[in-house]
C-alpha atoms as a printed R data frame, in Angstrom:
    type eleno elety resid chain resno       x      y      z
1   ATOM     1    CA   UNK     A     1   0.000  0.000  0.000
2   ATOM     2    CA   UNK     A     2   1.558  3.232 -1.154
3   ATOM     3    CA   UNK     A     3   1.376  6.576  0.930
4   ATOM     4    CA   UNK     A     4   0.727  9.765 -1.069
5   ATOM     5    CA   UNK     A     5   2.650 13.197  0.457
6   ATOM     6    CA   UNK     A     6  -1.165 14.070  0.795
7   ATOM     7    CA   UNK     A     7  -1.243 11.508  3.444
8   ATOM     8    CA   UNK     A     8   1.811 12.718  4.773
9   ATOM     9    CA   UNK     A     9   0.578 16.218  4.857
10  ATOM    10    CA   UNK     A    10  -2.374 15.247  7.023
11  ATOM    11    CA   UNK     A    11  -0.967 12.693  9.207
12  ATOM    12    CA   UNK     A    12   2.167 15.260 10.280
13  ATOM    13    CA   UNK     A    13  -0.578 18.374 10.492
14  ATOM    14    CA   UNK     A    14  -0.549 19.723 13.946
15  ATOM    15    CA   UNK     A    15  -3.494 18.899 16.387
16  ATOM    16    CA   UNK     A    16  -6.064 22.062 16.649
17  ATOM    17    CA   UNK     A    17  -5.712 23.765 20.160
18  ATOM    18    CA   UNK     A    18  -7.830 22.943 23.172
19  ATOM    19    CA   UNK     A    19 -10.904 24.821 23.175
20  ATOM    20    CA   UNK     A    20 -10.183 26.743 26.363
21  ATOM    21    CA   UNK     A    21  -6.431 27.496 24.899
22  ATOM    22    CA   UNK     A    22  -8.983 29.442 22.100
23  ATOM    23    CA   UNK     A    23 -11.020 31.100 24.329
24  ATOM    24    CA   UNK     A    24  -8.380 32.465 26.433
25  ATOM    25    CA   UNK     A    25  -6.692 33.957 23.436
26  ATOM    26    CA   UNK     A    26  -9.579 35.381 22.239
27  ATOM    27    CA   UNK     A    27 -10.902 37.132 25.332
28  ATOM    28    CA   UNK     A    28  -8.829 40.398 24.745
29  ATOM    29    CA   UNK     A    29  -9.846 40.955 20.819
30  ATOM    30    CA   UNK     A    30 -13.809 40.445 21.793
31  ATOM    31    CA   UNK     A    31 -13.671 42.544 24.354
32  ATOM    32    CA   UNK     A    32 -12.044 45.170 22.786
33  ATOM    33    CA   UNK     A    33 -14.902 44.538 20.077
34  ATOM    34    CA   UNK     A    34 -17.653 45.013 22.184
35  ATOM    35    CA   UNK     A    35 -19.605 47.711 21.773
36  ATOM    36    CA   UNK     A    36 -19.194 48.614 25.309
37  ATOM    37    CA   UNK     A    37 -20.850 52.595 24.788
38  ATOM    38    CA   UNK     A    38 -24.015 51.175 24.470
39  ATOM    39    CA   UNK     A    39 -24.477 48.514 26.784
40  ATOM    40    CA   UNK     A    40 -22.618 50.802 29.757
41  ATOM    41    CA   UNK     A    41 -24.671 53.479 28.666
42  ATOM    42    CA   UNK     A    42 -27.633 51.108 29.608
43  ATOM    43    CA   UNK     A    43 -26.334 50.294 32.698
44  ATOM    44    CA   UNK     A    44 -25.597 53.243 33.405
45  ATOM    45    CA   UNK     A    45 -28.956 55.209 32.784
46  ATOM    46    CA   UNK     A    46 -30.339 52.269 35.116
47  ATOM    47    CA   UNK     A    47 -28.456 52.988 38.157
48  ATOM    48    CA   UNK     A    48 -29.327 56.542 37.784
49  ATOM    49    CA   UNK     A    49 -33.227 55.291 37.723
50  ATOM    50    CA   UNK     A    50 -32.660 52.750 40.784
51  ATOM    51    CA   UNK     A    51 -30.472 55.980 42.848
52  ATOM    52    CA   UNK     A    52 -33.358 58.521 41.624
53  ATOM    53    CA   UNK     A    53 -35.479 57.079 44.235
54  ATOM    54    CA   UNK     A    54 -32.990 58.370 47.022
55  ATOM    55    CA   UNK     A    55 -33.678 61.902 46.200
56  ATOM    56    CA   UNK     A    56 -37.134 61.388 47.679
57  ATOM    57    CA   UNK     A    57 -37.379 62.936 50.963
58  ATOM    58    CA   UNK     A    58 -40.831 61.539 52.121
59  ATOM    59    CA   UNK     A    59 -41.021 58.039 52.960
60  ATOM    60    CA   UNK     A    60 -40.370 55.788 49.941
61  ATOM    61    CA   UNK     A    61 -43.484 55.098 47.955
62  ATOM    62    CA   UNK     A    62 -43.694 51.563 46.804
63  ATOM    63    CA   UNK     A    63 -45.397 52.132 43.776
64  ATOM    64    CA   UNK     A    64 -42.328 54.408 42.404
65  ATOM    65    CA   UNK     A    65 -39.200 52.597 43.698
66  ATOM    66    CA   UNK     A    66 -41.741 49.570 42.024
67  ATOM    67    CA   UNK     A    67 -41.778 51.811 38.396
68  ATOM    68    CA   UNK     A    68 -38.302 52.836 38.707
69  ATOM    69    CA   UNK     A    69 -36.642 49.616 39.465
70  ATOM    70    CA   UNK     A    70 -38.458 48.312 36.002
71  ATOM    71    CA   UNK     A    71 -37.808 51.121 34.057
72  ATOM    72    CA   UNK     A    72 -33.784 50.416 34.975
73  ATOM    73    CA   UNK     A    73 -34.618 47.010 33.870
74  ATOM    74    CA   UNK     A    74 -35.434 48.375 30.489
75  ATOM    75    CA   UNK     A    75 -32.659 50.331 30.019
76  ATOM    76    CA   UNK     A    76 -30.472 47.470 31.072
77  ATOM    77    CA   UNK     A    77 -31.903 45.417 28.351
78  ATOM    78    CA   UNK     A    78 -31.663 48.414 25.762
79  ATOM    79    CA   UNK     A    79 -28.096 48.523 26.522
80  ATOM    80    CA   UNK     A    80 -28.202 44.670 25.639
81  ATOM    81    CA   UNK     A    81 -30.041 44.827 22.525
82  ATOM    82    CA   UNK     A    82 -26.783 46.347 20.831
83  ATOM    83    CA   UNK     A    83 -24.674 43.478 22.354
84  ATOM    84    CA   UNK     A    84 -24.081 42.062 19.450
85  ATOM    85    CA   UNK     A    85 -23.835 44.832 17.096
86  ATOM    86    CA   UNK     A    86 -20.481 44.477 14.535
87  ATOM    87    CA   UNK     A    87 -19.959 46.224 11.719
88  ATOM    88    CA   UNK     A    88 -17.465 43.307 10.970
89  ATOM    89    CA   UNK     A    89 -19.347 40.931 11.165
90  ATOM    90    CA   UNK     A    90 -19.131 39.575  7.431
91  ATOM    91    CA   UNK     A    91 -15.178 39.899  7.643
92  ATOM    92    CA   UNK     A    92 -15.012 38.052 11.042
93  ATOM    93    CA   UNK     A    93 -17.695 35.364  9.600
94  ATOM    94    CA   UNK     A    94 -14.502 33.878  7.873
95  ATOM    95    CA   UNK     A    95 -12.296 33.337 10.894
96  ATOM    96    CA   UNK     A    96 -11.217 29.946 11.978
97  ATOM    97    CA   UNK     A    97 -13.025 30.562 15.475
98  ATOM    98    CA   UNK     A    98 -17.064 29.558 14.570
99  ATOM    99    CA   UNK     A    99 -19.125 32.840 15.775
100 ATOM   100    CA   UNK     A   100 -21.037 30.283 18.564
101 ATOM   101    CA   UNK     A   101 -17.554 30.578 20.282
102 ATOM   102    CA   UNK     A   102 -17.876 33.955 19.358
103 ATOM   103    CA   UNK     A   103 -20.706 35.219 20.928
104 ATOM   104    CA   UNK     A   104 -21.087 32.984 23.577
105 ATOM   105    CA   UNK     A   105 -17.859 34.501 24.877
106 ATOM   106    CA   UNK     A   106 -19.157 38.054 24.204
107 ATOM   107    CA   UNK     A   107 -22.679 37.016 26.700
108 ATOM   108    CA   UNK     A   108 -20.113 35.834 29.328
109 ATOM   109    CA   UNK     A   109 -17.999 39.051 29.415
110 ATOM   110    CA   UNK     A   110 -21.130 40.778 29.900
111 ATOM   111    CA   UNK     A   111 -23.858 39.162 31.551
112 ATOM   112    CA   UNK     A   112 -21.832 39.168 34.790
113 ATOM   113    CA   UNK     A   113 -21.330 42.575 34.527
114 ATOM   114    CA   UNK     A   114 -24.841 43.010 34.481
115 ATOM   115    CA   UNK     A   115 -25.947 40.868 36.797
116 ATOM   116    CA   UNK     A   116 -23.344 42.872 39.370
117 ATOM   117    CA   UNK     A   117 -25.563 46.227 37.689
118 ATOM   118    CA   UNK     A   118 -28.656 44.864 38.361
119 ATOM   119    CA   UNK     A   119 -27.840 43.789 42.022
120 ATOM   120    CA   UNK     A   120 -26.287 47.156 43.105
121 ATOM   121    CA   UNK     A   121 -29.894 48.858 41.458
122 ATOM   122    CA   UNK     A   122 -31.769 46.912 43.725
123 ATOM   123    CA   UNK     A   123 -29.543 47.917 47.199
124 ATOM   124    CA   UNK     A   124 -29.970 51.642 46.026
125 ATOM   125    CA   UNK     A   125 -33.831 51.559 45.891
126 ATOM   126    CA   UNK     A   126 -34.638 52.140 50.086
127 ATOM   127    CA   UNK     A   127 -35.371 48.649 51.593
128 ATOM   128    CA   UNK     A   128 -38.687 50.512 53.280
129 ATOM   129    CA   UNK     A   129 -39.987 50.955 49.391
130 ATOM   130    CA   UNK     A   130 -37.775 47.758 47.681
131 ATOM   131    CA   UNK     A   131 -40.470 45.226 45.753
132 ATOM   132    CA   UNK     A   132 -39.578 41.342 46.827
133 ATOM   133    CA   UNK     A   133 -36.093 41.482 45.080
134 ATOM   134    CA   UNK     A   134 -36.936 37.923 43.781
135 ATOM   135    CA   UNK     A   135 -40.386 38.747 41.840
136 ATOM   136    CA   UNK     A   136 -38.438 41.823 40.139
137 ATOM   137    CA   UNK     A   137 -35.553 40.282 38.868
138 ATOM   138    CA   UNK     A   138 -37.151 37.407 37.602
139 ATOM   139    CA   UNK     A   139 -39.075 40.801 35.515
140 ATOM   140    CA   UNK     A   140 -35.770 42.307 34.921
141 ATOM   141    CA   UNK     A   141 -34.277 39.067 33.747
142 ATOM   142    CA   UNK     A   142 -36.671 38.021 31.175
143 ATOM   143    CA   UNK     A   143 -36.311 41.825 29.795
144 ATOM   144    CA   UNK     A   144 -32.684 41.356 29.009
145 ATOM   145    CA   UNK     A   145 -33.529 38.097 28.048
146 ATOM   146    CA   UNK     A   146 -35.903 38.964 25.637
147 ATOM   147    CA   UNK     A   147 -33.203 41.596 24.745
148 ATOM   148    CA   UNK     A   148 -30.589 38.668 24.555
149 ATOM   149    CA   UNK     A   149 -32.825 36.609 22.464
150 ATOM   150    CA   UNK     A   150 -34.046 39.741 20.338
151 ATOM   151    CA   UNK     A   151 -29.982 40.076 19.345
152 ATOM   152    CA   UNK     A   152 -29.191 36.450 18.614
153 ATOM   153    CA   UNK     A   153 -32.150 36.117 16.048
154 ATOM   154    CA   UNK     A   154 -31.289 39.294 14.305
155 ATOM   155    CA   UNK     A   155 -27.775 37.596 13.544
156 ATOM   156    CA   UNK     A   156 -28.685 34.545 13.088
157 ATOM   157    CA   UNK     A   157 -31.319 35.767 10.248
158 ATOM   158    CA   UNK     A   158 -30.631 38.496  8.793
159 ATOM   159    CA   UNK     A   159 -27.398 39.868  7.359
160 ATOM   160    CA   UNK     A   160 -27.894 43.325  9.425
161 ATOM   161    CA   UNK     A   161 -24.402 44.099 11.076
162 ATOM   162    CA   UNK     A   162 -25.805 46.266 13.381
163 ATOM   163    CA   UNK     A   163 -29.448 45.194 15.038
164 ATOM   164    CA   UNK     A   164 -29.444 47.163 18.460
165 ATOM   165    CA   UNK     A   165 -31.315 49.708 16.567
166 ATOM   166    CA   UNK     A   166 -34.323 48.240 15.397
167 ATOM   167    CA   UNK     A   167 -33.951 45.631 18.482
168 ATOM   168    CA   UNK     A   168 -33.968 48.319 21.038
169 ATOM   169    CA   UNK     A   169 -37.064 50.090 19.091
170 ATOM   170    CA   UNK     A   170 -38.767 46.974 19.373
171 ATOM   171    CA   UNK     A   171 -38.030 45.969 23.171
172 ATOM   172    CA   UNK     A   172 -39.565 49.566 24.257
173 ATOM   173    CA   UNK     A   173 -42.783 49.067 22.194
174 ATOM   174    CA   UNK     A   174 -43.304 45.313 23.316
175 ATOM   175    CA   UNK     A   175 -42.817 47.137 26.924
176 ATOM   176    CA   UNK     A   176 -45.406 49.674 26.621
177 ATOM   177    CA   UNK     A   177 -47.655 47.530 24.630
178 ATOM   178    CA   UNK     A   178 -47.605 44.887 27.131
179 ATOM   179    CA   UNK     A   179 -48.100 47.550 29.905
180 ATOM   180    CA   UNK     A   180 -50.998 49.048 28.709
181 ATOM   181    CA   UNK     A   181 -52.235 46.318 26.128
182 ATOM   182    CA   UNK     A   182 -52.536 42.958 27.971
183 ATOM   183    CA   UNK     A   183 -56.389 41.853 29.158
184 ATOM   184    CA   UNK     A   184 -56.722 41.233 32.653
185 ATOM   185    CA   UNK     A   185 -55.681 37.707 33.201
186 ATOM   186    CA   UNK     A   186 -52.880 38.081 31.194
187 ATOM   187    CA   UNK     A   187 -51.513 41.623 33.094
188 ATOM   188    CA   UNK     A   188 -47.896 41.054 33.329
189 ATOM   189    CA   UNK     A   189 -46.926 44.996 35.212
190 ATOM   190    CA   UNK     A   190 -49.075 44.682 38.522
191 ATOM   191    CA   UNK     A   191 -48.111 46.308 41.910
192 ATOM   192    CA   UNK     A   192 -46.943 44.419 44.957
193 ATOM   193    CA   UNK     A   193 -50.139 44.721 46.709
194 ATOM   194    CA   UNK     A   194 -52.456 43.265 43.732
195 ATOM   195    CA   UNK     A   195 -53.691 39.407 44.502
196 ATOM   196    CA   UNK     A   196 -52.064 38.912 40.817
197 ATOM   197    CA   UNK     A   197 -48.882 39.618 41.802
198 ATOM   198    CA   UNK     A   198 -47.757 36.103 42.016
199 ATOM   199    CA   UNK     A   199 -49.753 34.427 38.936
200 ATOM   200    CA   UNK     A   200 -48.388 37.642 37.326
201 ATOM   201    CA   UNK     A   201 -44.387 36.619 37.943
202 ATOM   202    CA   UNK     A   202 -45.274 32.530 36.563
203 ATOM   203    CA   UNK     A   203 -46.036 35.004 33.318
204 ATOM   204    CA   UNK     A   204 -42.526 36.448 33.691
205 ATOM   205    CA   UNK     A   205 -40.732 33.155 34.536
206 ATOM   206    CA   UNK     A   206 -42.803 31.516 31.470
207 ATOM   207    CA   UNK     A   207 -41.340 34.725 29.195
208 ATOM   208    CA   UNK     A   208 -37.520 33.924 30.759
209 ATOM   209    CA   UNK     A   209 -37.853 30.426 29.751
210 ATOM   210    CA   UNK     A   210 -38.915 30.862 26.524
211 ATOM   211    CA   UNK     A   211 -36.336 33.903 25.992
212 ATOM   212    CA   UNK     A   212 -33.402 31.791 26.595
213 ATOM   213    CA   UNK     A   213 -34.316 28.766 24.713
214 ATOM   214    CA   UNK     A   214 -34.801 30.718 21.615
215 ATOM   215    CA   UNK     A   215 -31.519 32.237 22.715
216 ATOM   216    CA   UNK     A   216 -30.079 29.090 22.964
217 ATOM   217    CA   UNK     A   217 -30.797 27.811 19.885
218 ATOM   218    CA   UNK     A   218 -30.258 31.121 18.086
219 ATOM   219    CA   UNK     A   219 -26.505 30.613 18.643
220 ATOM   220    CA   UNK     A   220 -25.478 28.128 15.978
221 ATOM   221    CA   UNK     A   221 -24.257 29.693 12.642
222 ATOM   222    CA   UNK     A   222 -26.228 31.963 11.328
223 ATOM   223    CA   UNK     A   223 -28.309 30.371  8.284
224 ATOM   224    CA   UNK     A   224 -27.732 32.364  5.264
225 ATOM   225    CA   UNK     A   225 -23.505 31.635  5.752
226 ATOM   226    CA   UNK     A   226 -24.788 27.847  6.039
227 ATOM   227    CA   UNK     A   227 -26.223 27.718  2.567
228 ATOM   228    CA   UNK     A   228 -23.705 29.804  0.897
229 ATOM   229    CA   UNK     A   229 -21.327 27.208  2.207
230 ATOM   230    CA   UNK     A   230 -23.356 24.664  1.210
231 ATOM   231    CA   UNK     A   231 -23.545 26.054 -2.442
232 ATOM   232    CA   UNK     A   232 -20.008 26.615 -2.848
233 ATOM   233    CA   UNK     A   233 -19.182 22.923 -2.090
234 ATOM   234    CA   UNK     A   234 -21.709 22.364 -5.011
């Protein structure tokens, strides 16, 4: 049996690199790609909403530390919605590294950071007028979720380099919509004191759920590089 330098080629070609070896390396060039503006813009704008509530002198009203904590869970998720924004994103589609990699190291840069946002928004609301912190994040979670989700699709879809835009138009109309819109039984944005405050929050855990499973399987490659590939081998 003869051996062709073909099969020489391949059988001396150097193993690929450990997936964490390629992760690490690639932790400086995605962060310096993020579009970090935007989402600490978002965060930003959200601590001012939480801190507002300090400037209060009367006793802390409920109902407003309630409005302001989930209107600095909407500009979290605003700041999220651009998350993914790259105006390289055709040029970087041809990297070795596949863009799951990609972005799933881009959501773990940030999603900590966040989550450390969101936490310090609830300790500057006054504890006398703090909503059960449990009930509202599940809310703000399953905004920047939706966010999250909203992002992922846009790649994944579309060939739009930069989404946040239309994503972060979107995520404010589905909020107001669904604040003034919803029937009854369906009320998602109900005060602490209303009987539907818990059925409410199985709404917003149901909308979490659902946001990061379509997340989740938004990640792969997005489907119009799939069938050019596809072609090409054709």
């Amino acid at each position: 049996m003869t051996t062709t330098s073909a099969d020489h080629g391949l059988a001396g070609a150097a193993p690929p690199p450990p997936t964490h070896v390629v992760v690490r390396a690639l932790v400086r060039p995605v962060w310096r790609a993020l579009p970090r503006g935007a989402v600490l813009t978002g965060a930003g704008v959200g601590l001012l909403l939480a801190g507002s509530s300090l400037t209060v002198a009367e006793e802390p009203d409920p109902f407003l530390c309630l409005t302001l904590l989930r209107a600095a869970a909407l500009a979290f998720g605003l700041g999220l919605a651009f998350l993914l924004d790259d105006p390289a994103r055709h040029t970087t589609a041809t990297v070795p590294t596949r863009r799951p990699v990609r972005t799933g190291l881009r959501l773990a840069l940030v999603v900590p950071i966040m989550a450390a946002c969101w936490t310090a928004a609830l300790f500057l609301v006054p504890a006398k007028g703090r909503p059960p912190m449990g009930a509202i994040t599940v809310e703000a979670a399953a905004i920047m979720a939706v966010a999250l989700a909203s992002a992922l699709l846009a790649v994944r879809y579309s060939e739009a380099v930069e989404p946040g835009i239309g994503i972060s138009a979107g995520l404010v109309g589905a909020f107001f919509a669904s604040a003034v819109m919803l029937p009854s039984r369906w009320e998602l944005f109900v005060g602490t004191t209303d009987q539907r405050w818990d059925d409410a929050h199985r709404r917003w855990a149901g909308v979490l759920v659902v946001a990061v499973l379509v997340g989740a399987l938004s990640l792969a490659e997005p489907l119009r590089r799939r069938r050019t590939t596809v072609l090409a081998h054709r």
